[in-house]
MARTI-377698 format. One record per residue (C-alpha): x, y, z; residue in one letter. Coordinates in Angstrom, 1 decimal. Layout:
<rec><X>X</X><Y>Y</Y><Z>Z</Z><code>A</code></rec>
...
***
This chain:
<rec><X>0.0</X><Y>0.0</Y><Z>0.0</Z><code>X</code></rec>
<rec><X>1.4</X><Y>3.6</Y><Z>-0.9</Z><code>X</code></rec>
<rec><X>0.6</X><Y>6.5</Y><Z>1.0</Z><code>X</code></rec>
<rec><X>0.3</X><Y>8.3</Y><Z>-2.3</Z><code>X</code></rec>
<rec><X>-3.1</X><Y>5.9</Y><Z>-3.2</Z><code>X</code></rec>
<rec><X>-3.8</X><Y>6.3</Y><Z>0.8</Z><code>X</code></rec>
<rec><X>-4.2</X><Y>10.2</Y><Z>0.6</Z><code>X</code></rec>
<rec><X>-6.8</X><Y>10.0</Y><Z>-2.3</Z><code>X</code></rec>
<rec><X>-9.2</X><Y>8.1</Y><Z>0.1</Z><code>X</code></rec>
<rec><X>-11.8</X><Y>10.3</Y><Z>1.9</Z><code>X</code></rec>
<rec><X>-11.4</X><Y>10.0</Y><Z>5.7</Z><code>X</code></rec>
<rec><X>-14.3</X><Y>7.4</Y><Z>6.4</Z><code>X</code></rec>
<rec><X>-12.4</X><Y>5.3</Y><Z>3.5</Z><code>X</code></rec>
<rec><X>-9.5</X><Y>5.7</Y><Z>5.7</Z><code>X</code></rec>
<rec><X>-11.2</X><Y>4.8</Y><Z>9.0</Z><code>X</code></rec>
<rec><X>-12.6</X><Y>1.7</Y><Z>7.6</Z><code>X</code></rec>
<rec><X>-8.6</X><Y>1.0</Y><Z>6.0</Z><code>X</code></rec>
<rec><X>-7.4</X><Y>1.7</Y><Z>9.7</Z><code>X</code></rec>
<rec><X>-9.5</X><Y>-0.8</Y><Z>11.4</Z><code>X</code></rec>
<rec><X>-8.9</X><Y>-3.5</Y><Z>7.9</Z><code>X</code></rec>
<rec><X>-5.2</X><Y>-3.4</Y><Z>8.8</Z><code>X</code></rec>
<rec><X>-6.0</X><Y>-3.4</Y><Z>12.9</Z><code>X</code></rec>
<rec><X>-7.2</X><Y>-6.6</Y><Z>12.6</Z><code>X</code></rec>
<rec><X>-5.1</X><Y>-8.1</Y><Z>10.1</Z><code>X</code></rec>
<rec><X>-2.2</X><Y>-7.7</Y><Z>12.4</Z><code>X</code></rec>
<rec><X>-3.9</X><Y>-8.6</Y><Z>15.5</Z><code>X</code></rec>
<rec><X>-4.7</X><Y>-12.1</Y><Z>13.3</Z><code>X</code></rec>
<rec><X>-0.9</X><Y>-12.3</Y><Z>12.2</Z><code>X</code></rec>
<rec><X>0.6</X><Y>-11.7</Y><Z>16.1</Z><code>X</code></rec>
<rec><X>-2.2</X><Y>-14.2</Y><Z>17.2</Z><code>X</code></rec>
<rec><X>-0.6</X><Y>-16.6</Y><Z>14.4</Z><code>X</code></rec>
<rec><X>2.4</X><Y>-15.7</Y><Z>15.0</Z><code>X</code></rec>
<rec><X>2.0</X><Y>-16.7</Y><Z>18.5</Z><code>X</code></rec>
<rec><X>0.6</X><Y>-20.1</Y><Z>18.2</Z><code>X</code></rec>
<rec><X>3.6</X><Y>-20.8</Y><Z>15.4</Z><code>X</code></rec>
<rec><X>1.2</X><Y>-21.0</Y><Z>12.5</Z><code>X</code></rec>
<rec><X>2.3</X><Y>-17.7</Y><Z>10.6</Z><code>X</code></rec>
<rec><X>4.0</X><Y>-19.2</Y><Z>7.9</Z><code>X</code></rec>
<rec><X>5.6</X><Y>-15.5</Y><Z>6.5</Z><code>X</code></rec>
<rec><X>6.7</X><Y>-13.5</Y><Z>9.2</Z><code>X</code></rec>
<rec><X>8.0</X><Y>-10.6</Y><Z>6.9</Z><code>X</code></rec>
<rec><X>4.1</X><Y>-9.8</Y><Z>6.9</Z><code>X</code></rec>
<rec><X>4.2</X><Y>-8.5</Y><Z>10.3</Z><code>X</code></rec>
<rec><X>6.7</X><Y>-5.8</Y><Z>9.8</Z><code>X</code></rec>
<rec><X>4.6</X><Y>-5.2</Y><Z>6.5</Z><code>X</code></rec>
<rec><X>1.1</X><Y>-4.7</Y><Z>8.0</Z><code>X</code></rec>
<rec><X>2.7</X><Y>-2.5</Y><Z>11.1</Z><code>X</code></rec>
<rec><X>4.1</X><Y>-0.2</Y><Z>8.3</Z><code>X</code></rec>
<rec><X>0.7</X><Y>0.0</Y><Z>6.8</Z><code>X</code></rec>
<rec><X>-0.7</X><Y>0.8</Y><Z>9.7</Z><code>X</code></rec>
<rec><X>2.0</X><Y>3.3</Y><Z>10.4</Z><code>X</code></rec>
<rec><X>1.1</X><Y>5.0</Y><Z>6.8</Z><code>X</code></rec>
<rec><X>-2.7</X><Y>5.0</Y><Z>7.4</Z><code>X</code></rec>
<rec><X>-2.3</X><Y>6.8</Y><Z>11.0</Z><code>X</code></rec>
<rec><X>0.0</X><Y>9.7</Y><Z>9.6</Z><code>X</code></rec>
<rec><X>-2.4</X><Y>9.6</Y><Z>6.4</Z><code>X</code></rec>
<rec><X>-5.3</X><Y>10.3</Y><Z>8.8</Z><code>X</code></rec>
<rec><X>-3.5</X><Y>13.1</Y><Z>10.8</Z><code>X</code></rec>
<rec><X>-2.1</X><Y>14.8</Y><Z>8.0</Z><code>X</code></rec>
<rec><X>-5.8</X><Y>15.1</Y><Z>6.7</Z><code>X</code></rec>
<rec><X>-7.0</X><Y>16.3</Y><Z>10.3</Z><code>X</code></rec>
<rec><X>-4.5</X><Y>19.2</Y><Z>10.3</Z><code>X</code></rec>
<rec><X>-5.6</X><Y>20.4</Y><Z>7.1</Z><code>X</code></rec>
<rec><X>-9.7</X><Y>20.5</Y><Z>8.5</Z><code>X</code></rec>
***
């Protein structure tokens, strides 16, 4: 995901992106936890995601 496509969504599009990606990585820790998570690299993946949507979202509430 690139924060470039990320800060053409409105900010309900974003909201329902933030909790998409909340749950996806508490499903991959839960995995990862019980040793069924088969790529790891995904973790580091969906926490930078995350990281992209958050500063997406504040970067649009400072320009409201």
């Amino acid at each position: 995901m690139k924060a470039a496509d990320l800060r053409d969504l409105t900010r309900e599009e974003l909201l329902a992106k933030l909790k998409e990606v909340s749950e996806e990585m508490f499903n991959l820790n839960f995995q990862h936890s019980r040793q069924q998570l088969d790529n790891t690299a995904r973790l580091g993946q969906a926490r930078r995601d995350l990281a992209r949507v958050k500063t997406v979202l504040r970067g649009k509430a400072g320009q409201e």
